[in-house]
LOKE-356758 format. One line per field, with one value per residue: residue number from 1; residue in one letter; x, y, z of N, C-alpha, C in turn. Coordinates in steps of 0.05 Angstrom, whole numbers. Each point is the difference from the previous one (the first is absolute). Example, Ala and Ser with C-alpha at 12.3 -4.5 7.8 and 13.67 -1.06 7.14 Angstrom:
2
num	c(1,2) $
residuo	c(a,s) $
n.X	c(264,-7) $
n.Y	c(-114,21) $
n.Z	c(156,-14) $
ca.X	c(-18,16) $
ca.Y	c(24,24) $
ca.Z	c(0,1) $
c.X	c(18,-15) $
c.Y	c(24,22) $
c.Z	c(0,14) $
END
This chain:
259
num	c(1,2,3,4,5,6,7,8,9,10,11,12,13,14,15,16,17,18,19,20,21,22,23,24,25,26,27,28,29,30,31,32,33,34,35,36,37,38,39,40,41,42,43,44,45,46,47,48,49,50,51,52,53,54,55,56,57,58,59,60,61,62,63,64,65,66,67,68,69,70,71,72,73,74,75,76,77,78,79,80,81,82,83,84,85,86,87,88,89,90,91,92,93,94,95,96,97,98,99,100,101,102,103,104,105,106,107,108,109,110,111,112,113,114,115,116,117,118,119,120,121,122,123,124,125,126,127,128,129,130,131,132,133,134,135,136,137,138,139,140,141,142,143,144,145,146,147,148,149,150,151,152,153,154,155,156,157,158,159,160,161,162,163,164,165,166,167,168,169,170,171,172,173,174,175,176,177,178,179,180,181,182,183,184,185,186,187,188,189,190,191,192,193,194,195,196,197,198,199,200,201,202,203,204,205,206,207,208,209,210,211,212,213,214,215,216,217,218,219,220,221,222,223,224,225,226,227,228,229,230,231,232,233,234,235,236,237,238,239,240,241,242,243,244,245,246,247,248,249,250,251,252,253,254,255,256,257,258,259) $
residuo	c(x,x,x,x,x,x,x,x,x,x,x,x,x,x,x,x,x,x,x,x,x,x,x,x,x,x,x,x,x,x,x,x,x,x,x,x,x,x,x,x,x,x,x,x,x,x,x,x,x,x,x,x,x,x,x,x,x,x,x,x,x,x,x,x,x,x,x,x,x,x,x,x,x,x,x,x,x,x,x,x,x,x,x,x,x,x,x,x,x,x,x,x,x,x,x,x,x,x,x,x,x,x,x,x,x,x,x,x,x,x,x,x,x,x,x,x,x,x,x,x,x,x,x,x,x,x,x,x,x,x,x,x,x,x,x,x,x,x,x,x,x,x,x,x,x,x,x,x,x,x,x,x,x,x,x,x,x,x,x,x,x,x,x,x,x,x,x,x,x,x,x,x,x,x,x,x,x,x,x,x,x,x,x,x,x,x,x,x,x,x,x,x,x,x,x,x,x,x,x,x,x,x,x,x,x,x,x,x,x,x,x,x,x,x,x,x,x,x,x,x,x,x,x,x,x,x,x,x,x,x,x,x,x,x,x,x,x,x,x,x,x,x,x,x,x,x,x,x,x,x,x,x,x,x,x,x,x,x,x) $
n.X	c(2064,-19,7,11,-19,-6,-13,-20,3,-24,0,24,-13,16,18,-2,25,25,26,12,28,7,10,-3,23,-2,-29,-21,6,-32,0,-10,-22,-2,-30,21,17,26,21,-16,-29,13,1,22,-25,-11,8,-20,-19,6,15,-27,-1,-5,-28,-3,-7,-30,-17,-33,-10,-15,-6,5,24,11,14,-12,-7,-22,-6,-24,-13,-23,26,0,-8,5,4,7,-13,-9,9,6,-21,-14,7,8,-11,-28,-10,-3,-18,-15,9,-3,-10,26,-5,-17,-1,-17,2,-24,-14,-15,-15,23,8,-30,8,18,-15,-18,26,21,-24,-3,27,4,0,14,-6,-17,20,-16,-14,2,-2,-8,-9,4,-29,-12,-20,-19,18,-15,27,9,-31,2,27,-10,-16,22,8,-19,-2,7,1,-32,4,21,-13,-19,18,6,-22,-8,13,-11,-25,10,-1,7,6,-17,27,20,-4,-15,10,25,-4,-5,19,25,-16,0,-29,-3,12,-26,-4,14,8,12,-11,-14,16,-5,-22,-11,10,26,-1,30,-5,2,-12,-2,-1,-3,11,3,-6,-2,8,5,-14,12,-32,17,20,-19,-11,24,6,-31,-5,14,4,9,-11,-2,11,-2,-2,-6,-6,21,-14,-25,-10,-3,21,0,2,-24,-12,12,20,16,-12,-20,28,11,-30,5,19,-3,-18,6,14,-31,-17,20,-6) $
n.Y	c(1932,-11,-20,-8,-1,-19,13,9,12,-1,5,-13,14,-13,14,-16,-4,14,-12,25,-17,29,23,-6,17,-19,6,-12,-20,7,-29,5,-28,-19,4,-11,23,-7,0,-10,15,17,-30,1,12,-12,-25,-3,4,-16,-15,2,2,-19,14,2,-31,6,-33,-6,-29,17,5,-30,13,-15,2,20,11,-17,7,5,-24,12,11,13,17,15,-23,8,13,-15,-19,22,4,-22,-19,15,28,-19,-8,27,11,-9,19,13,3,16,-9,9,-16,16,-25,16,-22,9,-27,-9,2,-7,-18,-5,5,-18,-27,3,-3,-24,-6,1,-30,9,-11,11,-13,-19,-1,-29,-4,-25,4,31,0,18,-15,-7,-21,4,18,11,4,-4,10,17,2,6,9,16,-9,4,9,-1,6,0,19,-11,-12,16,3,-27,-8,16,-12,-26,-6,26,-21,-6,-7,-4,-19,-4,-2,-4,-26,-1,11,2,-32,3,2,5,-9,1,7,-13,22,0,18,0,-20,8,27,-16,-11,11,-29,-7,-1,-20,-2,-34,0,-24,9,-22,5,-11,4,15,31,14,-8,-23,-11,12,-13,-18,-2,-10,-22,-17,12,-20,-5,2,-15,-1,-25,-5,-31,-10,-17,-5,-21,-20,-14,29,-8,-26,26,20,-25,0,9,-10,-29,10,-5,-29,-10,7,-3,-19,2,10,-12,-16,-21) $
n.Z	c(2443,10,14,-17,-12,-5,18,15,19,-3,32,-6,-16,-9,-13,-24,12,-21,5,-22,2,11,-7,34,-18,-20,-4,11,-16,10,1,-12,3,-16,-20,-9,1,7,20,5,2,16,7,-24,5,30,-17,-29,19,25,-14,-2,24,18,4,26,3,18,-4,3,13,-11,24,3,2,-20,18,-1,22,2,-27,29,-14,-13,-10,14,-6,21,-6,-24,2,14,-27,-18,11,-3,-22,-21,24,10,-27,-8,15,-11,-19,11,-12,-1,-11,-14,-22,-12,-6,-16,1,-20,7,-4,-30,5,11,-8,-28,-1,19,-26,-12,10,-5,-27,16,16,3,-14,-14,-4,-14,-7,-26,-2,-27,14,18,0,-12,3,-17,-28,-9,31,4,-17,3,31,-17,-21,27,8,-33,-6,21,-2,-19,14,-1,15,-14,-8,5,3,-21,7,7,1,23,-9,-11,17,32,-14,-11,19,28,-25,-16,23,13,-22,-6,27,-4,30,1,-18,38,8,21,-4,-17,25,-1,-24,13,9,-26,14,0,-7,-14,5,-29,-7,-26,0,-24,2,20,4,9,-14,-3,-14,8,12,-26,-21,21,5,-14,2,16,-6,30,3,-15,-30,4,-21,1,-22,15,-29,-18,5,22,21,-11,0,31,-19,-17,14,10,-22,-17,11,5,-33,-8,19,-6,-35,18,10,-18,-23,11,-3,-5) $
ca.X	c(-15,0,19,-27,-22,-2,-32,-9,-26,-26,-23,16,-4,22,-1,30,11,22,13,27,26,16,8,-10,-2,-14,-29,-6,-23,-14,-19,-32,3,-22,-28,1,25,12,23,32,-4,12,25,25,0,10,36,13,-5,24,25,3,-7,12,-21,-10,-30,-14,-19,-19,-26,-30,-23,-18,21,11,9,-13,-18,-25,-15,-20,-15,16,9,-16,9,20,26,21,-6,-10,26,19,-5,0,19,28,8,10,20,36,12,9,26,20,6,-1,11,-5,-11,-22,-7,-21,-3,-21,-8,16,-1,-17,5,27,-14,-14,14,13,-12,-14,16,28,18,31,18,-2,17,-2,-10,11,-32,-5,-29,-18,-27,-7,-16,-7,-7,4,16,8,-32,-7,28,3,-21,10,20,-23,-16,33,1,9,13,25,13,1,14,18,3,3,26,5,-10,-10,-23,-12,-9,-32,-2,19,-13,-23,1,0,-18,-29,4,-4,-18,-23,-12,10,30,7,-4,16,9,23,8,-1,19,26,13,14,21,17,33,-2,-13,5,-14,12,-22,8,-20,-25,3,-31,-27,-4,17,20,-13,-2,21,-7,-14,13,13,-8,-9,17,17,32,11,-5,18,-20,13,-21,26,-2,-2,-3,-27,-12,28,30,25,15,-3,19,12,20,-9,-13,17,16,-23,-7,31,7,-16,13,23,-10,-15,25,-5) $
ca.Y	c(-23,-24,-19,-22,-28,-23,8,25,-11,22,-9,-30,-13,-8,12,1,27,-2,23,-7,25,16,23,8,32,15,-12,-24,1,-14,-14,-6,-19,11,-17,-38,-3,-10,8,-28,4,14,-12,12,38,8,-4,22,34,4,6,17,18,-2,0,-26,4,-14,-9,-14,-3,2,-21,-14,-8,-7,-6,14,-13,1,28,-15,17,7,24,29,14,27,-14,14,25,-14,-10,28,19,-5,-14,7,7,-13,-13,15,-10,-25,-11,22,15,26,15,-18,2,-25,-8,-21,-20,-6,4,9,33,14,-6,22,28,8,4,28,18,2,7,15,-12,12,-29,-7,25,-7,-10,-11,-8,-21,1,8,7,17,5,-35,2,-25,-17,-15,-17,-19,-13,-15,-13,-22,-19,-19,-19,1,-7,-27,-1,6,31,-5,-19,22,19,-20,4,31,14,-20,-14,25,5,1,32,19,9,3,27,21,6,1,24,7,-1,11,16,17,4,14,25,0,24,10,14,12,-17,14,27,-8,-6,22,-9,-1,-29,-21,-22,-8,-14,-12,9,-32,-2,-14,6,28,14,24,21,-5,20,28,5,-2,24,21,-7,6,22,-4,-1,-39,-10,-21,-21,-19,-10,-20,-28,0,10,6,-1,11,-22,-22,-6,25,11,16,21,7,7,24,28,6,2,27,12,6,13,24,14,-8,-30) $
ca.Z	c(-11,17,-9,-12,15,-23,8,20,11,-5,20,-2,-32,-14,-19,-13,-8,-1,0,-11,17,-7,12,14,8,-13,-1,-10,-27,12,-27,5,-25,-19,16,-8,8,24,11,-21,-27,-15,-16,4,-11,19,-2,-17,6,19,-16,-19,25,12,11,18,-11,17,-8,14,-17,13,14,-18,-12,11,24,24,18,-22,9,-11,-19,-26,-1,-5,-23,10,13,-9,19,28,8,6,23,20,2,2,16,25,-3,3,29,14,-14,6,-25,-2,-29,-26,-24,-4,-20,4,-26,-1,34,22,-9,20,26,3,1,28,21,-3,-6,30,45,-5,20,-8,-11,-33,-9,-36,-13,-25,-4,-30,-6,16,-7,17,-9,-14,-32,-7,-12,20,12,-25,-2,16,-10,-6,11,12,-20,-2,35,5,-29,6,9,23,3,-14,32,24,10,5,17,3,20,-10,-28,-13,22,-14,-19,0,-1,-9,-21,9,17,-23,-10,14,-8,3,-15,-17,1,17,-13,28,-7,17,22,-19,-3,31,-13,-1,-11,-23,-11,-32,-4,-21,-4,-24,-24,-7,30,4,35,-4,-21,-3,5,27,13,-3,21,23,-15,2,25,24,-1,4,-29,-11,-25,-16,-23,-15,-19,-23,1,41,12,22,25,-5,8,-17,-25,-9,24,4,-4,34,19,3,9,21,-4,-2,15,23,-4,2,19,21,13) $
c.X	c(6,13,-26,-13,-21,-30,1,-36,-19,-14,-13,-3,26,7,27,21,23,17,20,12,2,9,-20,-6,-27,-27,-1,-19,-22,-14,-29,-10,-35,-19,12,31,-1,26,13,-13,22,31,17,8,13,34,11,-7,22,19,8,-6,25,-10,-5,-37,-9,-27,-14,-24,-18,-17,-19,17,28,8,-13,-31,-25,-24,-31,-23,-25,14,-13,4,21,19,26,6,8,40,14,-6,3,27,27,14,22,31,29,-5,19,19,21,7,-8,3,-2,-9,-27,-5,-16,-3,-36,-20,24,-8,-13,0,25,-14,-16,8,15,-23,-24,9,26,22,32,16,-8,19,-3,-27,-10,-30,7,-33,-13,-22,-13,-32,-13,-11,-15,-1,13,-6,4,21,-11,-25,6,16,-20,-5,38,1,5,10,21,19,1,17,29,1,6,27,18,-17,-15,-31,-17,-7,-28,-14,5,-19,-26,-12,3,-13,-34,-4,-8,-19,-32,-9,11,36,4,-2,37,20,38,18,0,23,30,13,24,33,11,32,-8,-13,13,-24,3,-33,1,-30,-14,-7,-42,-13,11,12,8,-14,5,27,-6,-12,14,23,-10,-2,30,16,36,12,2,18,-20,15,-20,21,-17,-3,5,-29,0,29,19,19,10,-2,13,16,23,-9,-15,18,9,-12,2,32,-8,-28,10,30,5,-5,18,-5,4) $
c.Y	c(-25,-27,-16,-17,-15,10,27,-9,28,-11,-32,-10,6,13,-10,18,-14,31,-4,22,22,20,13,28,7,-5,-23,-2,-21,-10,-1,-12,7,-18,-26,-2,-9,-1,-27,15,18,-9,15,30,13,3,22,29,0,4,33,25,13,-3,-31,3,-20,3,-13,-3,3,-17,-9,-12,-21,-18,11,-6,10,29,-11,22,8,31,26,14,11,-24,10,25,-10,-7,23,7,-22,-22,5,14,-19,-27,19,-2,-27,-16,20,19,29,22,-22,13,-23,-6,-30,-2,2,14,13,38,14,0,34,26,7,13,30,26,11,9,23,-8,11,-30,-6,23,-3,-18,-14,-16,-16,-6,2,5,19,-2,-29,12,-19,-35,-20,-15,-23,-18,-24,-21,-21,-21,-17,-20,-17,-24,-35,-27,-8,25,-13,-23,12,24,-7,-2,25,11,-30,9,29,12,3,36,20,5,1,33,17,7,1,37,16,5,8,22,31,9,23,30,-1,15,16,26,31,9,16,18,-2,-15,22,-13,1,-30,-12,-15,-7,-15,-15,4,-22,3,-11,5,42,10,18,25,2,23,34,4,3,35,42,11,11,29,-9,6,-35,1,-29,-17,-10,-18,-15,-19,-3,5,3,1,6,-12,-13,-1,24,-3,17,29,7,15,23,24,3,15,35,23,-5,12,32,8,-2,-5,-22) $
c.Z	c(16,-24,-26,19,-18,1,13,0,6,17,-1,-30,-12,-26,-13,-9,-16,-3,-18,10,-25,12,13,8,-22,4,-3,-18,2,-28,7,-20,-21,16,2,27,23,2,-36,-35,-7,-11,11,-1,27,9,-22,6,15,-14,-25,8,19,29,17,-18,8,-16,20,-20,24,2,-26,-29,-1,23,24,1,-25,9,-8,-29,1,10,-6,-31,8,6,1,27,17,5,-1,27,29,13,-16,11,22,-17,-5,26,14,-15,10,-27,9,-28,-25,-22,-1,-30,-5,-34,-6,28,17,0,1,29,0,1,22,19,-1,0,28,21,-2,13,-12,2,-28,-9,-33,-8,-28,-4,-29,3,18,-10,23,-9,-15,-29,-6,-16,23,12,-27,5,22,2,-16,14,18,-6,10,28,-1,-30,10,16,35,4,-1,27,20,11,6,28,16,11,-6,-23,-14,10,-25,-30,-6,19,-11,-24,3,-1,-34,-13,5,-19,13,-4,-22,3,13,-16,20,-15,15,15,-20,12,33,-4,0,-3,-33,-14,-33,1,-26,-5,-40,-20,0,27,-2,16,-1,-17,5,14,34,9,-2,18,20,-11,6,29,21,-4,4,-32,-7,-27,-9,-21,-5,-26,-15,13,27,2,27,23,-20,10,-9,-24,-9,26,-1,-1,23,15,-4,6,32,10,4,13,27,4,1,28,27,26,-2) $
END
């Protein structure tokens, strides 16, 4: 694993990265963020997965995110696709990451499936998923319908300080992308039977943007084998609204699978 670097660069466009220290012998635990995230949305989860790990764990916001360089619009439907296949490759490259866990959030968690279920790359040695969607609902199209009306109300004043000068990049791409008429065919369940690690996915019973029907899909789909949480009082970030409990699922699946 190459030393940290505050960025990495994609054919000079700028990508935010951070890194938290840990035990280098073991995987690294790659964050991947939701449609709204960015390297600071994920607060303090990156310090508490490290500690309760033990695991080094490396995060970036995607182009148009955050700190990194702006992605122009409007976003394709296959965006999601497009970032597993075409750009998280080159970013473990260019992080030096040889051996990881991926864990994605929402968007991130299709992004993971994809990538695991598309290349079989032998540096994924695990796969971790919070309100993953493999399939547009919708109940999820509405949520994000409501945040639209939502945007300029305040919600964009509230993002701003998270994704400054990218913030209209960030949420508008992505709630354009959603909402598109076509979206509602957008489908990555294809992408399952190609999953041969083992998988966690946690997904909270109030969870708004999907349902319970997302994880029976991802369940049926993959060949590695799926351990499934569906928690209490929790919707869309198991991280901050069940974190202890997250952590110990992620704790006692990577322990299992020994890593």
């Amino acid at each position: 694993m190459t030393a940290p670097l505050p960025a990495i660069f994609l054919d000079t466009r700028a990508l935010e990265t951070r890194w938290v220290a840990g035990d280098l012998s073991r995987p690294v635990i790659v964050l991947l963020h939701e449609g709204l995230g960015c390297v600071a949305l994920w607060r303090e989860f990156p310090e508490r997965l490290a500690l309760a790990t033990g695991h080094p764990v490396f995060l970036y916001s995607r182009f148009g995110y955050g700190g990194s360089a702006a992605e122009p619009r409007p976003w394709p439907v296959d965006y999601l696709q497009r970032e597993a296949l075409q750009v998280l490759p080159r970013v473990l490259d260019a992080a030096g990451i040889a051996s990881c866990v991926l864990l994605g959030h929402s968007d991130g968690a299709s992004i993971a499936l994809v990538y695991a279920g598309a290349t079989q790359d032998p540096r994924v040695r695990g796969v971790i998923v919070m309100a993953p969607h493999v399939f547009a609902e919708a109940c999820g199209v509405a949520s994000i319908q409501h945040l639209r009306q939502d945007y300029p109300q305040g919600l964009r004043q509230k993002l701003a300080k998270y994704h400054g000068e990218n913030v209209d990049c960030a949420f508008h791409g992505w709630s354009e992308a959603w909402t598109q008429p076509a979206f509602a065919q957008w489908n990555v369940e294809s992408f399952l039977p190609g999953i041969c690690v083992p998988l966690l996915q946690i997904q909270g019973e109030q969870d708004q943007y999907g349902s319970d029907a997302q994880l029976r899909a991802i369940e049926a789909g993959v060949s590695g084998g799926c351990h499934t949480a569906l928690l209490a009082a929790c919707q869309h970030a198991p991280h901050f609204e069940q974190p202890a409990q997250t952590l110990r699922l992620i704790q006692d699946y990577l322990s299992v699978q020994g890593l």
